[in-house]
C-alpha atoms as one frame of an Amber mdcrd trajectory, in Angstrom:
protein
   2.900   2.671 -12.961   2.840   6.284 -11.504  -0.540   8.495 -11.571   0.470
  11.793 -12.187   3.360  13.981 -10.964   1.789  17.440  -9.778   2.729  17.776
  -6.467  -0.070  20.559  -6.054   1.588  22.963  -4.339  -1.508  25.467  -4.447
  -5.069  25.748  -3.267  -8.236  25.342  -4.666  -9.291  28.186  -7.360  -9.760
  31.479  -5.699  -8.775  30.246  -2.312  -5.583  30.749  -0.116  -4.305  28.371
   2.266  -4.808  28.559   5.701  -0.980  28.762   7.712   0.551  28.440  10.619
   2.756  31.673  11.275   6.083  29.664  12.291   7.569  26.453  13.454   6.282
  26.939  17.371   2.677  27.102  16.556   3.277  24.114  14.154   4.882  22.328
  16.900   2.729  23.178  19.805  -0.669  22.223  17.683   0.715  18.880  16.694
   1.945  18.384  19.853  -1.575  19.019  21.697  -3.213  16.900  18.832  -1.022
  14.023  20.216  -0.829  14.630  23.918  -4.829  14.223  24.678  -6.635  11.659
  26.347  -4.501   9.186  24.581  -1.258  10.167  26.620  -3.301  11.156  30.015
  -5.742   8.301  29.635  -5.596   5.489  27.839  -1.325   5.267  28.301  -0.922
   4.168  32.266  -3.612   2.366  32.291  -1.739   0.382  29.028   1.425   1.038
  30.638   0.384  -0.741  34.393  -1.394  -4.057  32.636   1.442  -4.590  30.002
   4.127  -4.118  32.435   5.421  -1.083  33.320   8.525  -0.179  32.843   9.429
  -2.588  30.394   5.877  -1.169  28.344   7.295   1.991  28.491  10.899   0.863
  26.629   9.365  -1.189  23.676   6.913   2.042  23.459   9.947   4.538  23.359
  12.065   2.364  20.812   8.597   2.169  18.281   7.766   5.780  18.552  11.399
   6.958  17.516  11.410   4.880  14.619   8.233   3.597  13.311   6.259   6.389
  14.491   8.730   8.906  13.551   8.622   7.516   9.979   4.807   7.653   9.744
   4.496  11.313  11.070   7.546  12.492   8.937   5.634  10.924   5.970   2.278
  12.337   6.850   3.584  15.500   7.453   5.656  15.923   4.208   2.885  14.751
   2.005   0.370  17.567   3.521   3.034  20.241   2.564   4.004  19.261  -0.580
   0.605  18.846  -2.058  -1.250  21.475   0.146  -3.928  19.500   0.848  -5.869
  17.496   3.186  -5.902  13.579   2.913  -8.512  13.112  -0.229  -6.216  15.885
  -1.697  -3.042  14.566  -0.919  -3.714  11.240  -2.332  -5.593  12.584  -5.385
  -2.522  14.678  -6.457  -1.020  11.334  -7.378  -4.095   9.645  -9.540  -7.551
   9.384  -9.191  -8.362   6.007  -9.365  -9.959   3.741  -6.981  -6.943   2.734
  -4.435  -6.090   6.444  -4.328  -9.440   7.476  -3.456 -10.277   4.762  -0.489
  -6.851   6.165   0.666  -7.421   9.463   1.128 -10.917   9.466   2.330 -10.396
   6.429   4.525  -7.551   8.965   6.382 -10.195  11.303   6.191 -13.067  10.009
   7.361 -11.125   8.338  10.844 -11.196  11.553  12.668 -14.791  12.528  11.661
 -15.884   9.162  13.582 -13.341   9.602  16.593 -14.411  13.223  17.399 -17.576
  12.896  17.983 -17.242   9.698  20.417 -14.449  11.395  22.324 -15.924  14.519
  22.517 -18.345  12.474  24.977 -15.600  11.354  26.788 -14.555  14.936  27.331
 -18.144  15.606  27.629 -17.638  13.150  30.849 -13.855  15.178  32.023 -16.334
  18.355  31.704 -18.634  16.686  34.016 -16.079  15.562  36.733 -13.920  19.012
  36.515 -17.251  20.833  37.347 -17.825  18.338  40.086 -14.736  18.942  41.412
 -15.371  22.709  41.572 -18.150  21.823  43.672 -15.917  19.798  46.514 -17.742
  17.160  45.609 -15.111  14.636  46.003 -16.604  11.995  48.228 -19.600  11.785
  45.814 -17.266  11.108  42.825 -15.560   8.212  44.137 -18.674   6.317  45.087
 -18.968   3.013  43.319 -21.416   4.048  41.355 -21.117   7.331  40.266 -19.634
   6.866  37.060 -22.182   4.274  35.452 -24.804   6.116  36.837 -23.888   9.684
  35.683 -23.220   7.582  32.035 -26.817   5.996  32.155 -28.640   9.191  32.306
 -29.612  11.126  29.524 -28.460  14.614  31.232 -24.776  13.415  30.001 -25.527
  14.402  26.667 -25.536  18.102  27.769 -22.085  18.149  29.521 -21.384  16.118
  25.858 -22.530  19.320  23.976 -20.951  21.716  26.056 -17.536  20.054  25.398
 -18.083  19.997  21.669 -19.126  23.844  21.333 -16.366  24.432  22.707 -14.392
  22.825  20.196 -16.439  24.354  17.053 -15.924  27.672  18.790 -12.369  27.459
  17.769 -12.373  25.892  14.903 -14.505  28.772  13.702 -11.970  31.273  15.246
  -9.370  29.902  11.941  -6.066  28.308  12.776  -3.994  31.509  13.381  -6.313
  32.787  15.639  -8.273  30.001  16.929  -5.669  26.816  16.875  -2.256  28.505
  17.460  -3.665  30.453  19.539  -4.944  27.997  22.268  -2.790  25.748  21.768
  -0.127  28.374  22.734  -1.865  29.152  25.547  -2.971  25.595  26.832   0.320
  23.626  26.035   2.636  25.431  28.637  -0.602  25.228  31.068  -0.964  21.663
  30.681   2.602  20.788  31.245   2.602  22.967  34.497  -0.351  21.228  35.899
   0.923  17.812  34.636   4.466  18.300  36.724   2.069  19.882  39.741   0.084
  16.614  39.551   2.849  14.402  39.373   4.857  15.456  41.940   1.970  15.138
  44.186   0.960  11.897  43.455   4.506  10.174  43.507   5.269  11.672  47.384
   2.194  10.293  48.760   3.345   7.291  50.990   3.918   4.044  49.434   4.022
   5.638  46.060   7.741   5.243  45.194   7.558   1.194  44.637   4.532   2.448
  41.619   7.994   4.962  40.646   9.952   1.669  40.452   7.877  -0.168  38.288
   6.673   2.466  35.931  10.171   3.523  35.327  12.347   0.623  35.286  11.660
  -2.066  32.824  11.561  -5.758  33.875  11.894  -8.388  31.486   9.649 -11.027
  33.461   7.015  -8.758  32.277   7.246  -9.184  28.897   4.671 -11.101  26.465
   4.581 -10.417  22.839   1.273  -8.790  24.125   3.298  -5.783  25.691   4.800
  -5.123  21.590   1.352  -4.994  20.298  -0.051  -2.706  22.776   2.594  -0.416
  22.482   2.541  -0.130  19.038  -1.538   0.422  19.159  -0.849   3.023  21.521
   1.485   4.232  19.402  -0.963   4.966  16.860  -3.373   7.060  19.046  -0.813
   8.836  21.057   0.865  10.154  17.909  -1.940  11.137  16.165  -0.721   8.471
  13.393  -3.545   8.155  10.541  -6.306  10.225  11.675  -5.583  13.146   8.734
  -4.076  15.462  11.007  -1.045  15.346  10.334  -1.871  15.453   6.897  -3.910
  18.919   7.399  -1.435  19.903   9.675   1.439  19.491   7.229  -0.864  21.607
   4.185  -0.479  24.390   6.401   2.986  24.269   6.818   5.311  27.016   5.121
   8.324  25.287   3.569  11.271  26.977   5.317   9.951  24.988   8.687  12.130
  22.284   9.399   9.633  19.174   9.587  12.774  16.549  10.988  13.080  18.889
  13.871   9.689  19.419  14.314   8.838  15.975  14.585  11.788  14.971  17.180
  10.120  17.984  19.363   7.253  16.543  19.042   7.659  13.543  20.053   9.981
  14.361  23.067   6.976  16.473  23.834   4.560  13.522  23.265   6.635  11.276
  25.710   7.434  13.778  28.005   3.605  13.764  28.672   2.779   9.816  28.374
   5.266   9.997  31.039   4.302  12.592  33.482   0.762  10.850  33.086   1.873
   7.508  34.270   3.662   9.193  37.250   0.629  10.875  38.065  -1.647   7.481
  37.974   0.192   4.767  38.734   2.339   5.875  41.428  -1.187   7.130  42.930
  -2.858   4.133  42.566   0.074   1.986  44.268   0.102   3.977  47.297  -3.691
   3.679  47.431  -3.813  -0.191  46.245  -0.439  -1.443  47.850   0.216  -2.385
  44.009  -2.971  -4.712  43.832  -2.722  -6.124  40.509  -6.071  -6.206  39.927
  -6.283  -2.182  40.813  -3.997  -1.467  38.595  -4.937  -3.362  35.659  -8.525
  -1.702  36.175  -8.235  -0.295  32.539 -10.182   2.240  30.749 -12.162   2.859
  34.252  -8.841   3.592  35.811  -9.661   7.196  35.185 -13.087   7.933  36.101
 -13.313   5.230  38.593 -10.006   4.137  40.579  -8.660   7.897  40.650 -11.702
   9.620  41.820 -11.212   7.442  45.035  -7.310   7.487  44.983  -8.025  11.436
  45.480 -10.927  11.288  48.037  -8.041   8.816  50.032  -5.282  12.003  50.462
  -5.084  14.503  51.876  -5.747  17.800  49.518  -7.068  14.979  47.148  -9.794
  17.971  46.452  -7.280  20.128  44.966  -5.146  17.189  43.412  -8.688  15.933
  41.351  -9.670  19.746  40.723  -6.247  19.803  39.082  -6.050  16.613  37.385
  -9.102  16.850  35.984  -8.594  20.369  34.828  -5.170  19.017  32.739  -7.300
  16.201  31.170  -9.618  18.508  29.808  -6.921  20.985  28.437  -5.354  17.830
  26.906  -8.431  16.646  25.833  -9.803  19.889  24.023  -6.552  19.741  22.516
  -6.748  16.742  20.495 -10.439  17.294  19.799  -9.816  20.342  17.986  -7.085
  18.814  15.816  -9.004  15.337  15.023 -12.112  18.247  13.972 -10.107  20.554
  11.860  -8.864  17.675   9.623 -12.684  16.696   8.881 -13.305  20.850   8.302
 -10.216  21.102   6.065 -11.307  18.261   3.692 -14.744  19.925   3.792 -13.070
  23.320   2.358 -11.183  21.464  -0.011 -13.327  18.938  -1.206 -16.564  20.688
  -1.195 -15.126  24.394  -1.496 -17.291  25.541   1.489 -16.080  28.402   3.361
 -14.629  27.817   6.604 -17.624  28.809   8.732 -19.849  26.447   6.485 -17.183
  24.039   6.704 -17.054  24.053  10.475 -20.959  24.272  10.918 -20.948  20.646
   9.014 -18.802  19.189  11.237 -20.805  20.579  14.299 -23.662  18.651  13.149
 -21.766  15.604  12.427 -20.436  15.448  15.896 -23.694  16.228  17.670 -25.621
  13.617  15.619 -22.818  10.710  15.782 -21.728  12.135  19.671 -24.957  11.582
  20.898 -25.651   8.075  19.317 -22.776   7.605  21.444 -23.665   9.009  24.609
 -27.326   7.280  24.458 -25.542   4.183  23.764 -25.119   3.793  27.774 -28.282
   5.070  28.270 -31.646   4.876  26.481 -29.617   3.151  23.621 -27.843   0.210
  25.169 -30.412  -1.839  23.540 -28.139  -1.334  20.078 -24.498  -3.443  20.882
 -22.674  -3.920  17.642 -20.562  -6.964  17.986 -21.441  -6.829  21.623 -20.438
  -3.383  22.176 -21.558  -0.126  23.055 -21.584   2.446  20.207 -19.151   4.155
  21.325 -16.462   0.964  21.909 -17.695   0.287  18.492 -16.372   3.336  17.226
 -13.131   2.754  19.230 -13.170  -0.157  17.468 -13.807   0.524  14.114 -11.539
   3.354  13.646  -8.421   2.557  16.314  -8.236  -1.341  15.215  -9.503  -1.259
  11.340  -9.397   1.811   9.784  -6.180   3.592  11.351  -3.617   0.417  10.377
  -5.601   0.721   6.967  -4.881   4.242   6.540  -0.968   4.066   8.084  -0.773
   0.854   5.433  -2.247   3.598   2.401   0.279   5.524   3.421   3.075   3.112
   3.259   2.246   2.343  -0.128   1.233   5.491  -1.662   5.192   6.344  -0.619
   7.085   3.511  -1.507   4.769   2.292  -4.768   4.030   5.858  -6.239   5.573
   9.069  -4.972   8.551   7.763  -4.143  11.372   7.945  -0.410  13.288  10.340
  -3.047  10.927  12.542  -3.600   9.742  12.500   0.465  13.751  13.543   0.791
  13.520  16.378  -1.639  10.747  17.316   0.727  12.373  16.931   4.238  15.667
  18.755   2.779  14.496  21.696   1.627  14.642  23.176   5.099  17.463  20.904
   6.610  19.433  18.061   6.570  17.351  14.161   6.251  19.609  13.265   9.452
  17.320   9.955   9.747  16.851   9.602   6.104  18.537   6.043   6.067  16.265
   4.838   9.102  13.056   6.282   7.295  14.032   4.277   4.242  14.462   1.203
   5.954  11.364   1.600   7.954   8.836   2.614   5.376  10.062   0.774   2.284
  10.190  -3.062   4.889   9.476  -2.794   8.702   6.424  -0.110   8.748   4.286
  -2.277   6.618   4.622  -5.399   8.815   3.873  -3.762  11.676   0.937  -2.380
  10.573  -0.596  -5.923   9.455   0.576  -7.118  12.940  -1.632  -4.711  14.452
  -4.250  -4.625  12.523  -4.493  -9.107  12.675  -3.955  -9.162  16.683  -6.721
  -6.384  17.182  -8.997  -7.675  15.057  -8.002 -11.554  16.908  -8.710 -10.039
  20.435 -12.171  -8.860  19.341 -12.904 -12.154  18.371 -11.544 -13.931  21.222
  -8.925 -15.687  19.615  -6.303 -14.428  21.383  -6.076 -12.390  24.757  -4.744
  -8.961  25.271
């Protein structure tokens, strides 16, 4: 049975809603909440173990439809309540499944931030190096874990993160928009720069080959669930932001549009990334396998000594590393402002008061991370590192849980009419038949699928 119909179209008492002032700042804030360390990161390094080319097809087939379902829903619910996750999901009853949904959408981003604001604590670090010309020094073999071990990390940490609270206190005309207007078209430039230099260095067009053109014999049901986790994190995908992204949305904006920029923006990114890394690591490896299945190091290991290997690799790192941090500032800034939006709305702080909670909230979980390689590494939950925990936690548990809340809020309670009323007040539903299929059948499996084979390869039961 249906908890109330208010669709809450206004703000707290007393209080006006923060806005975007049109469609482009809309679309280049989402789009630099999605294309962060996720895309530059995390994707070729998914991308080379799961096989290439044929990673990057299943990828592009579940981000046009299952990931364009779950943004387009995100998104409509934030502007047609006006509110933040806790918000959004309140509007439609207060009882206990409601609640867990919105905070549990709320809450993700509050516990990513602060752990990858030390990884961009770490991009700070390298970028600065960089600067320096110290480029032989960075590709030692032990640079990285040794630079993570000590305690002065915490500081190149902090300097990343007040970076981040210095815009969120600027507002989100002035302080999101703003940069993200100014950082997007930068990052893209640098991205193509980057790219184009690593895929003429010699022996780099066979890494071209199998980044771009999918091969079945590399296939494994493995290559589906990877995808689809990446999915999740590249998108932005149950984190809040889109929710808090969508409040501030005016209605005339055309969210179907919006959303197919974005994620031709998203991809074009992911794309450019794995052109600039793999390609690069081919012509430096001779496509070793093991090189370029060298994971979550890939970046701050394997590159660093693809670049000290070329020729102008000084100015290709100073470069790369200066994208990565644009990219990951970025996505910082949106996972923050969702945790400072529920603030205002669910404690009616201003936004400075707002913001200034979740500066200590990233400084006090941020450096629990940092430590944890450090002074810390006594404390491994599950066997891991605090921060892997926290990838853990919130990329493998919480986020399918929150998509899942999602799912059902829609389909069990608000209803796929009422999400159309939403979508076509602005434009034609031109995927509204897709949507429906996705979100009222396909979605939800998907999301279990993840969430089981995650939680299996933690355990060891099966291997990804």
């Amino acid at each position: 049975m249906k908890e109330g119909n208010n669709t809450g179209n206004s703000s707290p008492p007393g209080k006006s809603r923060s806005s975007f002032s049109g469609k482009l700042g809309y679309v280049l804030a989402v789009a630099g909440s999605a294309v962060g360390l996720g895309n530059i990161w995390r994707f070729p390094y998914l991308a080379a173990k799961y096989g290439g080319g044929i990673f990057l097809l299943v990828y592009l087939i579940l981000m046009l439809t299952f990931g364009y379902a779950l943004i387009v829903s995100e998104t409509a619910l934030g502007r047609m309540t006006k509110r933040s996750p806790v918000g959004a999901f309140g509007t439609f009853g207060t009882s206990a499944p409601f609640r867990f949904g919105g905070w549990i959408n709320a809450v993700i981003p509050m516990l990513i931030v602060p752990y990858y604001s030390v990884i961009g604590g770490w991009v700070t670090k390298y970028l600065y190096e960089y600067l320096r010309g110290n480029t032989a020094g960075l590709a030692g073999d032990d640079y990285f874990s040794g630079f993570i071990a000590n305690s002065s990390s915490v500081l190149w940490f902090l300097l990343f993160s007040l970076m981040v609270i210095a815009v969120l206190f600027a507002g989100v005309k002035q302080g999101i928009e703003r940069v993200s207007k100014i950082m997007m078209p930068l990052l893209v430039l640098l991205a193509i720069f980057v790219a184009i230099y690593s895929m003429t260095r010699p022996g780099a067009f066979e890494g071209v080959i199998y980044f771009l053109v999918p091969n079945l014999e590399h296939f494994s049901w493995m290559t589906v669930v990877a995808a689809m986790g990446q999915m999740f994190y590249s998108l932005s995908i149950a984190m809040g932001i889109l929710y808090t992204y969508g409040s501030y949305l005016k209605k005339e904006v055309d969210i179907e549009k919006s959303t197919t920029q974005v994620e031709i923006f998203d991809t074009s990114i992911a794309m450019l990334a794995g052109l600039m890394i793999i390609p690069a690591v081919f012509a430096f490896s001779g496509g070793n396998p093991d090189t370029l299945k060298a994971g979550p190091s890939l970046m701050f290991i394997t590159i660093p000594k693809v670049f000290a290997s070329m020729d102008f690799g000084s100015v290709a790192g100073l470069m790369f590393f200066l994208l990565v941090l644009l990219a990951a500032l970025t996505s910082a800034i949106s996972l923050a402002e969702s945790g400072v939006s529920t603030f205002e709305d669910q404690l009616h702080l201003n936004r400075h008061k707002a913001t200034l909670l979740m500066g200590v909230i990233i400084v006090l979980f941020g450096c629990a991370s940092a430590l944890g390689f450090g002074i810390w590494d006594f404390i491994c939950p599950l066997g891991m590192s605090i921060l892997d925990f926290f990838d853990f936690l919130t990329n493998s548990i919480m986020m399918p849980l929150a998509a899942l809340a999602t799912c059902l809020l829609i389909t069990r309670i608000v209803g796929l009419d009422r999400i159309a009323q939403e979508m076509e007040q602005s434009s034609a539903f031109k995927r509204k038949n897709m949507y429906n299929l996705f979100m009222r059948y396909l979605a939800p499996v998907c999301i279990v699928l993840i969430l089981l084979s995650s939680v299996a390869n933690v355990m060891g039961w099966i291997s990804m």
